[in-house]
KOLZA-6070 format. One line per field, with one value per residue: residue number from 1; x negated, y, z of N, C-alpha, C in turn. Coordinates in pm, whole numbers, plus 50000, padded with zeros to 5 digits. Each point is the difference from the previous one (the first is absolute). Example, Ala and Ser with C-alpha at 12.3 -4.5 7.8 and 13.67 -1.06 7.14 Angstrom:
<recs>
nr: [1;2]
n.c1: [48681;50035]
n.c2: [49431;50105]
n.c3: [50780;49928]
ca.c1: [50089;49918]
ca.c2: [50119;50119]
ca.c3: [50000;50006]
c.c1: [49910;50077]
c.c2: [50120;50109]
c.c3: [50000;50073]
</recs>
This chain:
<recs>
nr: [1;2;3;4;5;6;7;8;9;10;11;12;13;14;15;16;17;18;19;20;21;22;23;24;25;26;27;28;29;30;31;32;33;34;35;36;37;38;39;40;41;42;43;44;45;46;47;48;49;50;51;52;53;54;55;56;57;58;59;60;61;62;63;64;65;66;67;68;69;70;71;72;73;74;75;76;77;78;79;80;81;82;83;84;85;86;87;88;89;90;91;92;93;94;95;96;97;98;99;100;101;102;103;104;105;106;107;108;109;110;111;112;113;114;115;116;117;118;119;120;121;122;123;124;125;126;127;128;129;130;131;132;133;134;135;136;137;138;139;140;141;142;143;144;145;146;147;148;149;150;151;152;153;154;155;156;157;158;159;160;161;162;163;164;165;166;167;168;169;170;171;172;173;174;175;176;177;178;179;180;181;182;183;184;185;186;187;188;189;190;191;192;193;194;195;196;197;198;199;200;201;202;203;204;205;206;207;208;209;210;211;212;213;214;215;216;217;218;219;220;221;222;223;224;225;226;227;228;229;230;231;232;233;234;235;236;237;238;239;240;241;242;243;244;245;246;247;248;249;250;251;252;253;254;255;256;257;258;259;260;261;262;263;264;265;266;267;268;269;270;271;272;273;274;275;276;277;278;279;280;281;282;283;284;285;286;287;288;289;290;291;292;293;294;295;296;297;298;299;300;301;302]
n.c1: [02677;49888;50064;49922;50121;50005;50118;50067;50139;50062;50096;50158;50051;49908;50081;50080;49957;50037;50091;50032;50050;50073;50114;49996;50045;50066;50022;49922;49916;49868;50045;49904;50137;49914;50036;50096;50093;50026;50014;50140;50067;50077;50031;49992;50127;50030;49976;50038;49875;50038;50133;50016;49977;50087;50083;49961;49976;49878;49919;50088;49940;50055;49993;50095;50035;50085;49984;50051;49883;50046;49962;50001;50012;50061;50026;49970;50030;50160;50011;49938;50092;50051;49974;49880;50017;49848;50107;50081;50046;50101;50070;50113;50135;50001;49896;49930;49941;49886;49971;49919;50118;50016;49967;50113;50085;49986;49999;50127;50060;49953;50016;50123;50004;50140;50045;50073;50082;50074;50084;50057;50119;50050;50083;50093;50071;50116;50041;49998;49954;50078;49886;49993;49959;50073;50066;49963;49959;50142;50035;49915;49864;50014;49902;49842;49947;49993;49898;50042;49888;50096;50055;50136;50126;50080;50142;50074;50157;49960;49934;49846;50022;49951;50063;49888;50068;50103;50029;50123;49908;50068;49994;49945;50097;49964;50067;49962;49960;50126;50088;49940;49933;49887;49982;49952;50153;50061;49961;49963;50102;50021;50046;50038;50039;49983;50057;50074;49975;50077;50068;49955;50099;49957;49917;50030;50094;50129;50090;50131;50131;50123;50053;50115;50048;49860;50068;50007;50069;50094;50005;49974;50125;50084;49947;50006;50137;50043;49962;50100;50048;49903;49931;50121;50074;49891;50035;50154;50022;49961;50131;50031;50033;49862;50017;50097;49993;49848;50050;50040;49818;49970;50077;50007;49831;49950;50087;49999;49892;50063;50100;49932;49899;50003;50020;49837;49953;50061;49998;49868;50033;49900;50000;49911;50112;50029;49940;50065;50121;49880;49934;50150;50031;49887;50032;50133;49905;49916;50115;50079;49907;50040;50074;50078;49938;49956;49917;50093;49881;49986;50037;50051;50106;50088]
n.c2: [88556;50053;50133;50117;50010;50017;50028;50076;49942;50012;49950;50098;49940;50006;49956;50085;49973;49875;49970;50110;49967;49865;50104;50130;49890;49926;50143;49970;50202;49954;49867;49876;50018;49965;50124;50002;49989;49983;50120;49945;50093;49901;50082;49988;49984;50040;49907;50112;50107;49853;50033;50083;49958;49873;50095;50055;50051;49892;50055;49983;49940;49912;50011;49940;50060;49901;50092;49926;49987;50069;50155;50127;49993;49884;50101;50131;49948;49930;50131;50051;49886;50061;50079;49954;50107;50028;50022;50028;50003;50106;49974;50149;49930;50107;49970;50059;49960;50087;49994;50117;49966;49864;50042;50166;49888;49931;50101;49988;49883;49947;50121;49952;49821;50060;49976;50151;49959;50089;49995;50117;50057;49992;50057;49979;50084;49938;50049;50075;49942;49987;50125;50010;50093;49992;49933;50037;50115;49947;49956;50097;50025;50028;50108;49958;50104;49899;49948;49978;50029;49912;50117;49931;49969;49884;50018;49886;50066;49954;49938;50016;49864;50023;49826;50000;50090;49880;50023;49945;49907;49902;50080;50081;49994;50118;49901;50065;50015;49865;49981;50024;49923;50054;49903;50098;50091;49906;49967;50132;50005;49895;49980;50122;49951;49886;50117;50007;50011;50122;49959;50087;49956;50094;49895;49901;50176;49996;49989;50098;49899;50045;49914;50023;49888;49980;50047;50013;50154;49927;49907;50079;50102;49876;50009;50147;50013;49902;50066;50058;49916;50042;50168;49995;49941;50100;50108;49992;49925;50088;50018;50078;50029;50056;49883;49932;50089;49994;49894;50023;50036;49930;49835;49994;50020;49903;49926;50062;50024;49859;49988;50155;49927;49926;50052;50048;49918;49934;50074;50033;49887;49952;50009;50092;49941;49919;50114;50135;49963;49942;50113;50103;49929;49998;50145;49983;49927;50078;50126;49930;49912;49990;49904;50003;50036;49852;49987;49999;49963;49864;49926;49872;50073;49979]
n.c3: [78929;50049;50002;49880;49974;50115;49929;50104;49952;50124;50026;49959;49837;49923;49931;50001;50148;50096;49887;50039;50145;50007;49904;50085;50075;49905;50007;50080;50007;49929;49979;50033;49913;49953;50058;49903;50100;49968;50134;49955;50049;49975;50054;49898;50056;49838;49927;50033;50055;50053;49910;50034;50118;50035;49959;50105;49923;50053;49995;50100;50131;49990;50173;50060;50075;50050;50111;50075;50092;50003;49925;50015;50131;50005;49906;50042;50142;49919;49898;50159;50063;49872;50104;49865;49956;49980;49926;50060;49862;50040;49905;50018;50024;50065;49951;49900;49992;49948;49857;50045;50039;49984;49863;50010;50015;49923;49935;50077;50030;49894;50000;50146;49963;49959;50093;49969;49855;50015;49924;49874;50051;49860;50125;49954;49987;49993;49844;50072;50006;50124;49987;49875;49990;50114;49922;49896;50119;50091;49917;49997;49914;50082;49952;50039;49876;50071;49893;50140;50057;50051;50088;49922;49953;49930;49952;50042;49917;49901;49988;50063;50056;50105;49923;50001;49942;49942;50158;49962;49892;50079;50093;49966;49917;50053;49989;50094;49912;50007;50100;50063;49975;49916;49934;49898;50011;50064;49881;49962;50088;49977;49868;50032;50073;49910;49924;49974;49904;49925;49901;49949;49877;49905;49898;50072;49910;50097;49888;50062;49985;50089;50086;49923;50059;49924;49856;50169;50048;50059;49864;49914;50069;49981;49899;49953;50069;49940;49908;50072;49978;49864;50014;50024;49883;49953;50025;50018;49910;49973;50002;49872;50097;50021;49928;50086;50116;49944;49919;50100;50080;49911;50015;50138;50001;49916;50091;50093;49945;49966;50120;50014;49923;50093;50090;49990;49973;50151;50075;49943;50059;50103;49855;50044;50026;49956;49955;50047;49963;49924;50019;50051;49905;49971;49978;49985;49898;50011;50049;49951;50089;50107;49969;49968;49978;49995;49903;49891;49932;50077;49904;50040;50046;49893]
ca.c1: [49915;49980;50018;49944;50120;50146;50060;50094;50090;50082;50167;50164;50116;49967;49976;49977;49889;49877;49989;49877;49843;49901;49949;49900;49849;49938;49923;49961;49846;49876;50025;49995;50112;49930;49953;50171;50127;50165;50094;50085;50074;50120;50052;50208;50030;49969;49849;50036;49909;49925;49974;49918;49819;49955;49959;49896;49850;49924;49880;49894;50104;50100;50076;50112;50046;50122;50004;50173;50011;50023;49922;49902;49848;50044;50024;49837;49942;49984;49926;49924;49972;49933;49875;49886;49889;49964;50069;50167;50042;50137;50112;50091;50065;50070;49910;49937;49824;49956;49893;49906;49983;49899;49845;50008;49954;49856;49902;49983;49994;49904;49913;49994;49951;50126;50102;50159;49985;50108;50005;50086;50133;50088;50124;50093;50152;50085;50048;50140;49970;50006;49907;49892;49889;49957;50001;49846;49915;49961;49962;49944;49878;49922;49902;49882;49985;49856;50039;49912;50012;50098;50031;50090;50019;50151;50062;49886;49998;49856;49884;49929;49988;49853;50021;49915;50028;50097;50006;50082;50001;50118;50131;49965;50098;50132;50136;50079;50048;50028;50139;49997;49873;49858;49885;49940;49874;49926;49907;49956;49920;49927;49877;49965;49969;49885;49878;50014;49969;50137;49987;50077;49950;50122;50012;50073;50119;50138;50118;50047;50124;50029;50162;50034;50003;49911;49983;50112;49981;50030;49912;49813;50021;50006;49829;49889;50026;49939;49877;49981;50002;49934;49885;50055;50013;49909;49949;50041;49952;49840;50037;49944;50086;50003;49992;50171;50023;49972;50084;50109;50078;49979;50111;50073;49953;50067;50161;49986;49938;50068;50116;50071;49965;50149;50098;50040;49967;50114;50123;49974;50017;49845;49914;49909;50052;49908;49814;50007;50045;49883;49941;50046;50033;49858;49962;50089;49989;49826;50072;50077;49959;50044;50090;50106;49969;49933;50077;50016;50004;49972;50086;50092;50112;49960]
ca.c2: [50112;50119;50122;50119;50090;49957;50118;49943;50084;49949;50060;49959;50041;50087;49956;50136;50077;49924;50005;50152;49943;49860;49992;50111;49928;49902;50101;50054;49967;50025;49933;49852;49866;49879;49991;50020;49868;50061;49935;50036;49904;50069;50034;49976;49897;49878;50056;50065;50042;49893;49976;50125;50003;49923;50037;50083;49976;50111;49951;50000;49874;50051;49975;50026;50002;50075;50015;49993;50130;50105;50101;50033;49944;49869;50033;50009;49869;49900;49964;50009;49861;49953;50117;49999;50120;50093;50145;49961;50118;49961;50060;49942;49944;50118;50100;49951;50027;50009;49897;50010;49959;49867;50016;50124;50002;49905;50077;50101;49886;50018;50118;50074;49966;49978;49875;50032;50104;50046;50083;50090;49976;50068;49947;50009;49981;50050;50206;50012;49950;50113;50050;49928;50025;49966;49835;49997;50012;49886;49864;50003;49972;50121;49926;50113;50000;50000;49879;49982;49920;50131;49961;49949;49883;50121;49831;49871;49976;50044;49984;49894;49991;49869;49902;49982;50055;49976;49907;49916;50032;49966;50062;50116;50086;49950;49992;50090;50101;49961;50113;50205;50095;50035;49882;50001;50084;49940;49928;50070;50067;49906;50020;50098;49984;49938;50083;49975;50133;50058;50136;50077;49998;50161;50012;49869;49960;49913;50031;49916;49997;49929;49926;50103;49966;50125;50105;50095;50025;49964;49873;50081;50064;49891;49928;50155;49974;49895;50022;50127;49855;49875;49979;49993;49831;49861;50024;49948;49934;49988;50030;50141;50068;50103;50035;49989;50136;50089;49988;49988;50153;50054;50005;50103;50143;49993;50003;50155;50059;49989;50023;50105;50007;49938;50048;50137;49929;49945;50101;50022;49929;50020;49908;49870;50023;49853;49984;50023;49852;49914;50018;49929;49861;49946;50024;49945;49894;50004;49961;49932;49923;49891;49934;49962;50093;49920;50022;49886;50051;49903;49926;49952;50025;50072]
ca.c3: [49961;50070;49929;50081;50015;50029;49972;50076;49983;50070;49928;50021;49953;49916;49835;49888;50001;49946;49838;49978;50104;49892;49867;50022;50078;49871;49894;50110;49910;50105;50135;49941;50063;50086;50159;50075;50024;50050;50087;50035;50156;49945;50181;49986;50033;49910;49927;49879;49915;49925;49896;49900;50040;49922;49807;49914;49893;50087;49950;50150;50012;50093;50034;50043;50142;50098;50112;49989;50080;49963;50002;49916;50052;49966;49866;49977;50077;49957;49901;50003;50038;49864;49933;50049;49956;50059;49942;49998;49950;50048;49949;50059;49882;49917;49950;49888;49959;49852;50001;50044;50137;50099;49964;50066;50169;49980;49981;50100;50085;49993;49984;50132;50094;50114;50079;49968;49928;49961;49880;50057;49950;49956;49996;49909;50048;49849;49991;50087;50178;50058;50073;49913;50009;50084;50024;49970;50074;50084;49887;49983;50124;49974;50044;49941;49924;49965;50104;50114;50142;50132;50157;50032;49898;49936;49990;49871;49875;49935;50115;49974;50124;50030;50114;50105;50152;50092;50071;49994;49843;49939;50056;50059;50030;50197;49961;50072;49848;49897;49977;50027;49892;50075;50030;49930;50125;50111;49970;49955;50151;50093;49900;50017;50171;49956;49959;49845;49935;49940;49862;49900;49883;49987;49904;50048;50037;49935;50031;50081;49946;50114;49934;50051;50175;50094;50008;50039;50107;50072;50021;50022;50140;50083;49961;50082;50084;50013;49932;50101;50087;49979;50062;50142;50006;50016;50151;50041;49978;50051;50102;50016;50049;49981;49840;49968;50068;49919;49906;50058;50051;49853;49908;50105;49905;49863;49982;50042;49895;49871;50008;49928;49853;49894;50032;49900;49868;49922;49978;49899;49902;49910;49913;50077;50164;50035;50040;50175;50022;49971;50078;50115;50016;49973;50166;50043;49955;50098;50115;49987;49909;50070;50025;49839;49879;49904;49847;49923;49838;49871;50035;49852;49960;49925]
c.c1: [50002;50010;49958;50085;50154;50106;50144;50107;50117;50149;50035;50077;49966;49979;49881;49856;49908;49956;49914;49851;49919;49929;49886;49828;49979;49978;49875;49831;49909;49966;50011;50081;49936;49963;50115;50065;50163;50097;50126;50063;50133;50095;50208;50003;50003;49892;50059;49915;49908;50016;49955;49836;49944;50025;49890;49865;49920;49824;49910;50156;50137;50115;50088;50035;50161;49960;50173;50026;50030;49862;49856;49822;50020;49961;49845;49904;49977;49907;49839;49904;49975;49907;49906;49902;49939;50042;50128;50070;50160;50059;50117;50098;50103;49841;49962;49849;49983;49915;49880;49997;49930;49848;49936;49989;49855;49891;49976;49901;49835;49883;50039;49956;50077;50067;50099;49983;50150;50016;50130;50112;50090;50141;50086;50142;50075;50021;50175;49968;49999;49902;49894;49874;49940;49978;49922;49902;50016;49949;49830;49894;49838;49847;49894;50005;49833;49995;49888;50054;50126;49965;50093;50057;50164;50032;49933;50022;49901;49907;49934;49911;49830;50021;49929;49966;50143;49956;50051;50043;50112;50139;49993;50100;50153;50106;50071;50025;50065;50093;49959;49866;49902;49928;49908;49864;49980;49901;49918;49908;49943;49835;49902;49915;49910;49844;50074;50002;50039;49940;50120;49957;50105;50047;50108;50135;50067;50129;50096;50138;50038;50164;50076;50099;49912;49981;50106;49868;50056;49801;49857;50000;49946;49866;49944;49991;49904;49814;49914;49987;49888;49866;50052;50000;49840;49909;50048;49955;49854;49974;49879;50084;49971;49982;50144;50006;49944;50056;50147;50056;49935;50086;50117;50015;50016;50152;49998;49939;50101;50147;50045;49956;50137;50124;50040;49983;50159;50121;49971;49992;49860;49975;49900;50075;49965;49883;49991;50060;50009;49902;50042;50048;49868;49983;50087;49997;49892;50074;50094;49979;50029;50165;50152;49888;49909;50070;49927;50039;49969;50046;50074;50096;49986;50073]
c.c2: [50108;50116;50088;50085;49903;50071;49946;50118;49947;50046;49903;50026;50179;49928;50101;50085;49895;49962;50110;49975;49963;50027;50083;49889;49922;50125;50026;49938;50037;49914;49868;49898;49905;50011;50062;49914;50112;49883;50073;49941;50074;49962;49989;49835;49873;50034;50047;49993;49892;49972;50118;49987;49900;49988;50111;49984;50124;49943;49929;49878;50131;49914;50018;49939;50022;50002;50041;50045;50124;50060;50042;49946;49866;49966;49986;49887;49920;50014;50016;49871;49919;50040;49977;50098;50048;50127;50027;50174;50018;50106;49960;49979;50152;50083;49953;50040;50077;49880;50001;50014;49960;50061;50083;49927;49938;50093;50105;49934;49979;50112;50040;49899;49935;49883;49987;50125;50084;50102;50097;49867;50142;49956;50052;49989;50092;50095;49975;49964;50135;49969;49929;50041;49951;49848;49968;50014;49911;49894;50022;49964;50134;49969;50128;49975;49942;49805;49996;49901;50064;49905;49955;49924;50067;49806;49902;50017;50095;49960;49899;49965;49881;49916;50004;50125;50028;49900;49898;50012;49946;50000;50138;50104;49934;49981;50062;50115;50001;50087;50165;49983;50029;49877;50041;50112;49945;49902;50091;50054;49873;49983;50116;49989;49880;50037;49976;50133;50008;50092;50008;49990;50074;49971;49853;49998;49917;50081;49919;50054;49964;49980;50134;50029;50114;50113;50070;50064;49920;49913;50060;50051;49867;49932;50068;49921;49854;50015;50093;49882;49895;50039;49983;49853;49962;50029;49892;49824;49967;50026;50137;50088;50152;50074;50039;50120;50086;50002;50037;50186;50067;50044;50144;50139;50018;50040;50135;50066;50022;50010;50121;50069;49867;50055;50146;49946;49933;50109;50110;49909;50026;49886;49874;49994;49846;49944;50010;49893;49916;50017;49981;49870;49929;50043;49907;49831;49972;49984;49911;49862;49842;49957;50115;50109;49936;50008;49826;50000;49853;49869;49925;50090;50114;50146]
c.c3: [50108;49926;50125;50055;49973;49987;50053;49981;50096;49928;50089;50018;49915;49879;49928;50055;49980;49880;49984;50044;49902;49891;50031;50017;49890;49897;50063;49863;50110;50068;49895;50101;50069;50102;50067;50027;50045;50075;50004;50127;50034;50175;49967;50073;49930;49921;49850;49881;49936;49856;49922;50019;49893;49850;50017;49954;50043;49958;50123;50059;50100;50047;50084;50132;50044;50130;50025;50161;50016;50114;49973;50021;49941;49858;49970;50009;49898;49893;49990;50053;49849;49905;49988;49997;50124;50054;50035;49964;50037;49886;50083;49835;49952;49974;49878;49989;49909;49967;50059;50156;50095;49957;50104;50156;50018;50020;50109;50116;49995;50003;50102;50059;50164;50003;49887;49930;49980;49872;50017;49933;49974;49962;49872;50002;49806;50065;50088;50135;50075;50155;49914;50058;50152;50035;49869;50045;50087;49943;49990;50107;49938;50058;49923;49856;49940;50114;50091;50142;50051;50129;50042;49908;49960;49978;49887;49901;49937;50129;49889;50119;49934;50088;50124;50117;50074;50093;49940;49845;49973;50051;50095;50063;50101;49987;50116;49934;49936;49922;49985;49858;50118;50049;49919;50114;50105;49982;49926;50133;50082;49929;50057;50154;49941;49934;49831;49922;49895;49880;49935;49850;49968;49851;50009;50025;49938;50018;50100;49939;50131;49942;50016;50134;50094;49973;50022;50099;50097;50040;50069;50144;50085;49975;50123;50147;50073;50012;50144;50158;50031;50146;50168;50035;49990;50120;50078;50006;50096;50216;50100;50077;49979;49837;49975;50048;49901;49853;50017;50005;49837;49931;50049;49927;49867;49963;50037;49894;49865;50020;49999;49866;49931;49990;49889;49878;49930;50011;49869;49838;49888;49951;50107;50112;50009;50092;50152;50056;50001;50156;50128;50013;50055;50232;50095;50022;50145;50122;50026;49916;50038;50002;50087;49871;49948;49855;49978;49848;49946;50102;49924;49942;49876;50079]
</recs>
């Protein structure tokens, strides 16, 4: 059977979010099962997540993938090599949908007319977490209040992507990504240098639960950081030299800009002292983006 929407949830080694994931996409209204298929693709070294996939009761087929490779481009890859939709929707496995989700991206998708649709994410962290409020906002994904065309794109989870304007429908994403993250934006920007074209559906959020592993400051500083890495590396990549100097003497200025607002922020012990340090991490990331200061967030090891 061919399905209009392919709904791809990658994991590993998340019991408890993907149980959330799943149940969120089989509540899922507005929307006739018969043109859904669910791909799970489960990236742990053993195929853990095979016997829970396979008890679940879902109105649309679903199936199941181990990619025993480890990483995150790999992950994606595989379950998108079983994909047949026109459509390829990405929950990641710590978010949950409302029911009116997939309908909400449908509808966007359709009335803009775009390649790639992105929706908000609202992160979520328990009462006690210390710097709550700020690692909700990182968790998060922000965006216009109103759904429209944009000029740029934000990561896959929540996406609703249009097979047919990936180059490569069934393995798109660079496994030179595997380990550090960001295949989603480098395939977001190659898309982009193709002519592919980007929205926004404002009404298409999802919650995001992250393990609580990430919710440290330690974890989010080291994301920023990484995250502050990605437009140097793809210059790089592209063997842009003068994109790396100008990302480079950015990041330079940024770190300057935000290193004596942290400084009064943390000897004052300010509520938002996070955020500037968020920020200089992000400048620091633009300059310092090449080897030993590569990050590495996925991978087998727990």
């Amino acid at each position: 059977m061919t399905a209009r929407v392919s709904l791809i949830v990658p994991t590993q080694r998340r019991p408890a979010g993907l149980a959330t994931a799943l149940a969120s996409l089989v509540a899922q209204t507005g929307v006739d099962p018969a043109d859904l298929e669910l791909i799970v693709a489960d990236n742990d070294a053993v195929p853990s997540a095979k016997a829970f996939v396979d008890a679940l009761t879902a109105p649309f087929p679903v199936t199941y993938v181990h990619e025993p490779r480890p990483g995150v481009a790999n992950v994606r890859n595989a379950a998108l090599a079983l994909a047949t939709g026109d459509l390829i929707a990405f929950l990641d496995d710590d978010e949950e949908a409302p029911p009116t989700w997939l309908a909400d991206l449908l509808a966007a998708q359709q009335a803009l007319s775009v390649d790639v649709v992105f929706g908000p994410v609202r992160g979520r962290a328990p009462e006690g977490v210390r710097h709550r409020a700020y690692l909700e906002d990182f968790f998060s994904r922000h965006g216009p209040d109103d759904t429209r065309v944009l000029d740029s794109w934000y990561g896959c989870g929540n996406s609703l992507i249009r097979r047919s304007a990936l180059s490569n429908p069934t393995a798109p994403f660079d496994p030179s990504r595997n380990a550090s993250g960001g295949e989603d934006d480098l395939l977001f920007a190659q898309m982009a240098a193709a002519g592919a074209t980007f929205g926004w559906a404002h009404a298409a959020f999802v919650w995001e639960d992250p393990i609580p592993s990430r919710l440290t400051l330690a974890y989010a500083l080291r994301r920023a950081f990484a995250y502050g890495q990605g437009p140097s590396e793809h210059c790089a990549a592209q063997k842009n030299l003068a994109g790396i100097a100008g990302w480079m003497l950015a990041g330079l200025v940024q770190t300057a800009l935000w290193a004596p607002i942290v400084a009064i922020k943390w000897i004052l012990a300010a509520p938002d002292r996070a955020m500037p340090l968020d920020r200089l991490m992000r400048g620091l990331g633009k300059t310092l983006w090449f080897p030993p200061f590569s990050q590495t967030f996925y991978g087998r090891p727990a």
